[in-house]
N, C-alpha and C positions, 0 to 999 in steps of 0.2 A: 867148485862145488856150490848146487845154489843151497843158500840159506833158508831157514824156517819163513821167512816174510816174503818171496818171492814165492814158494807154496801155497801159501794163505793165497795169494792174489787178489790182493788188497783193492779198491778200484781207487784210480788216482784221477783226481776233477781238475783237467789242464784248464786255465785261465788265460781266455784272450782277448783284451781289451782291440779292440780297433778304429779309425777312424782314417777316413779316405785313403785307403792304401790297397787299393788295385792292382799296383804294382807289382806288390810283395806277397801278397796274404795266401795266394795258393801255395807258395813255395814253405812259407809255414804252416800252412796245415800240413801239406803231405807230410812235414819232418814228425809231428807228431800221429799221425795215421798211420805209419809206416815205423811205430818202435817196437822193438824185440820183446817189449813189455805191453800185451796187447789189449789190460782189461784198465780201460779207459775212458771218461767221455771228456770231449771235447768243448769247454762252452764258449762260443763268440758272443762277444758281446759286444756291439756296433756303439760307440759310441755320438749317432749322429750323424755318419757319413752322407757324404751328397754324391758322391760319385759310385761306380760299377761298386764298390763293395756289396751291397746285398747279396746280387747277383751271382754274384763268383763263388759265397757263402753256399747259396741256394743251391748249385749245382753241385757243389761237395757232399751238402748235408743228404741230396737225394740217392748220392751210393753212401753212404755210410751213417749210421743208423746210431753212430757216438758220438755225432756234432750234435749240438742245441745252439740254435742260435737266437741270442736278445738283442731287441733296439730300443735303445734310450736318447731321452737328448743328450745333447753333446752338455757337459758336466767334468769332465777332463777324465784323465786315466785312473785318479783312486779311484772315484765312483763306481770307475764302469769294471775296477776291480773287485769292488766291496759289492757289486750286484752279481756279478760270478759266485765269489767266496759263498754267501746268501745263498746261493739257485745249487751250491754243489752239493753232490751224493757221496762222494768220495770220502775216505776218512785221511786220506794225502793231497795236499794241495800243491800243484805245478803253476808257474808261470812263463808263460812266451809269447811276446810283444809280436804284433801282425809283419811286421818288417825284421825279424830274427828266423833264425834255424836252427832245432837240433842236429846232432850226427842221432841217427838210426838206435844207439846203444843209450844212450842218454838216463832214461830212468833206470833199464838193465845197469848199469854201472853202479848205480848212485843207492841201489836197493841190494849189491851183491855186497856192499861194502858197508852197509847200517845197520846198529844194533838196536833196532826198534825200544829194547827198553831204556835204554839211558839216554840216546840222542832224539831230537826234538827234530832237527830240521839240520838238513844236509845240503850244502852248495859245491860248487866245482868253478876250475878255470875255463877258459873259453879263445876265442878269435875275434879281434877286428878285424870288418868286412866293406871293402868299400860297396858304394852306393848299387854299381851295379854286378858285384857280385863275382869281380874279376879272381880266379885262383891266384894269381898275384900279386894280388892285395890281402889276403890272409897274413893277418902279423897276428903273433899269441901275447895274450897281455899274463903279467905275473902279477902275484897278490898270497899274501899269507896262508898256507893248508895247514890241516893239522887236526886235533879233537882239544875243545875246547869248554871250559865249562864259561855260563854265566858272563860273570863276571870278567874273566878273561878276556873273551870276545868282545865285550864291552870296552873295554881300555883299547883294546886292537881299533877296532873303530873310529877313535880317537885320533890315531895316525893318518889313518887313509880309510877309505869305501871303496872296493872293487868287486861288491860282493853281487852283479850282476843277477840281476831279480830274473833272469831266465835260465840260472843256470839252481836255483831255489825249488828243494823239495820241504816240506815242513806238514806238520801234522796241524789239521784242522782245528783240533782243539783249545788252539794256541789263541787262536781267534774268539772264542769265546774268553778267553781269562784274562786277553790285555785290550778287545776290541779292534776295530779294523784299521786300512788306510786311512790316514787320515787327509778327508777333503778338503783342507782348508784351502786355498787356492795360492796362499804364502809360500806352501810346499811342493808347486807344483813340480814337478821332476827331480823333485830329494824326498817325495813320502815314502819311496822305500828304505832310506837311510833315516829317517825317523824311524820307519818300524823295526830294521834291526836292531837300533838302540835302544826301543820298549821290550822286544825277545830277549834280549840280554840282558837288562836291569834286571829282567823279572826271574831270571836264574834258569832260564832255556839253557839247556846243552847244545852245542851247537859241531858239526863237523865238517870241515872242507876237505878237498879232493882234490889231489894234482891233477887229473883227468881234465883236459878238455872237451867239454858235450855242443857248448853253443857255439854262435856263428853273432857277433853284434853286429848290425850292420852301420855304419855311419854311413849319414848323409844330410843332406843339407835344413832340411825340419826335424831333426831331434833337436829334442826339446835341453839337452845337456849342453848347446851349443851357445844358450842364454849367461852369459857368465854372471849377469847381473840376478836373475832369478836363484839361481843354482847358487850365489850366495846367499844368498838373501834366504833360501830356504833352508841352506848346511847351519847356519848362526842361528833360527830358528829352530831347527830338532835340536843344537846345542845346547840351546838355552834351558832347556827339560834338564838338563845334568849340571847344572850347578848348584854347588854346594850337596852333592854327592860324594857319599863316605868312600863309593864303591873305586869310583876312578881317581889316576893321575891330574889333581888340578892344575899342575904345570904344566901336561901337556895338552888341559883341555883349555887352558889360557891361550895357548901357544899357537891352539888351531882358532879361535877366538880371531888373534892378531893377522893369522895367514887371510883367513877368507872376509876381513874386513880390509885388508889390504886391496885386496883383488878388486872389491869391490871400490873401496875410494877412486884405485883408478878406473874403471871402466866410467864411473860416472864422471868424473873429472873429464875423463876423454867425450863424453858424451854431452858435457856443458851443463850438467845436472846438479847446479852449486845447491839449491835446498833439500835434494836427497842427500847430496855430499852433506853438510852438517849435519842432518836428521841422522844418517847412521854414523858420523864422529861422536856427537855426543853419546850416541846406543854404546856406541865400544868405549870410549872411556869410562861410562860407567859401570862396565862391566870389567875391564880389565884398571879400576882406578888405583890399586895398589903397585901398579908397575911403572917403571922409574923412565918411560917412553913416554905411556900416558900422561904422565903428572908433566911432564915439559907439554907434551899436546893440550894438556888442558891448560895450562895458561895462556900459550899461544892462540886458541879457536876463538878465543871472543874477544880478541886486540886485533890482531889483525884480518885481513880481505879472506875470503877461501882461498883464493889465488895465489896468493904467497902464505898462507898457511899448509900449502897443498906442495908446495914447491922444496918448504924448508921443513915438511917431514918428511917429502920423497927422497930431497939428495943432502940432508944433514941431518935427522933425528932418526931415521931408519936402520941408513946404514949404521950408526952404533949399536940401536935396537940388534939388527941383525949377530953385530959383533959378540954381543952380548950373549946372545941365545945361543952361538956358535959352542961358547967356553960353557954353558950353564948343561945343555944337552949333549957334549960330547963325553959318551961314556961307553 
């Protein structure tokens, strides 16, 4: 039975950032031109591209009269988000990255299952998709569903982010009262896990969907494959919630130590001893009340990186780790 809001027929302003991706982008458009839910526009927003993208846009936009498309310079993915969001008519905001896919039902799902007045913004599960798209490489990723308030969601977040910014419906107005992506370039491919974290402080209702609607594609230029950035940018939306009433600071310590981990080694691995201290000293003072820290911080400025890196990877950790094992087993 449809509901009152798929009646209304609301118009939803789908948001698509793109840059050189000739490859992929017709294959997402169609997924949104072709949904069950047909009162839509489409806006591309080219970030910049130097290759057939224009082109490929252009000849979509001339049968169909829902696409708009923008070119801006290249400024990265928030911006050429936040100039969508800015250009949209819609009072529903969709996103879908030019190398992704809906299934056909995608908003129809996500609209038959919301209760317009309490929930704020609706997400769903999805598919990894390798590069080119083999039906055999569809694997389904799993991630927390449910109706969630605020705060809730907020703590949830704190464990993990799978909350796939193409599988995201949310109300426009959301944007005006906490403001948009944020461009800082620190963030580059975790400014959507910063804006969840601002939707959620700010007391958004929020509700996921076991449904899988999208398609992610992996391949070898996403930008999630930087492990260094993609820390560096999870520790920076972190940093907005400390000393917040609302969450678990144990467990926002605890992601704190994971993604400064990751990050020690990749630079370690990468022979990057003055970022290596630059972010040790950031995380002990951030985590300086924890009984790992307080041994690392005596250690970082006696001895070498070298054997400071050595004797918290294979003797201060592993207790670390021991530790956290007994403190969060519940």
């Amino acid at each position: 039975m449809q509901n009152k809001l798929i009646n209304q027929s609301l118009l939803v302003s789908v948001i698509m950032p793109t840059y050189n991706r000739e490859a992929y982008i017709s294959e997402a458009i169609n997924s949104v031109l072709t949904q069950t839910y047909p009162t839509l526009e489409l806006i591309i927003i080219d970030d910049g591209s130097t290759d057939g993208t224009q082109s490929i846009v252009s000849k979509h936009a001339a049968n169909d009269s829902r696409i708009k498309y923008l070119y801006k310079e290249n400024g990265g993915q928030a911006s050429a988000r936040n100039l969508g969001i800015k250009s949209a008519q819609g009072e529903i905001i969709a996103f879908l990255d030019s190398d992704d896919i809906w299934i056909n039902t995608k908003l129809e799902i996500q609209f038959l299952n919301w209760d317009f007045s309490s929930v704020d913004m609706v997400y769903t599960l999805g598919f990894y998709l390798n590069e080119n798209g083999d039906s055999k490489s569809i694997v389904p990723y799993k991630w927390v569903t449910g109706s969630f308030s605020g705060e809730m969601f907020l703590n949830i977040l704190l464990t993990s982010n799978t909350t796939n910014t193409g599988t995201v419906l949310l109300k426009k107005n959301i944007f005006e009262k906490i403001g948009f992506f944020n461009e800082n370039q620190i963030l580059r491919g975790t400014e959507d896990f910063d804006l969840w974290l601002r939707i959620a402080d700010s007391g958004f209702n929020v509700l996921g969907l076991p449904d899988r609607t999208v398609y992610y594609r992996i391949h070898g230029s996403n930008v999630h494959h930087d492990i260094i950035s993609q820390s560096i940018g999870k520790v920076t939306a972190l940093k907005q919630l400390i000393g917040n009433k609302k969450i678990n600071n144990a467990m926002l310590l605890k992601q704190f130590r994971f993604f400064y981990r990751e990050l020690h080694l990749k630079l370690f691995e990468q022979k990057d001893l003055i970022s290596y201290k630059k972010y040790s000293e950031e995380y002990l003072q951030i985590d300086s009340k924890g009984t790992v820290a307080r041994i690392q911080s005596v250690l970082l400025n006696r001895v070498s990186i070298r054997l400071y890196h050595y004797i918290s990877k294979y003797m201060i950790l592993p207790i670390g780790f021991r530790i956290e094992s007994i403190s969060y087993k519940k």
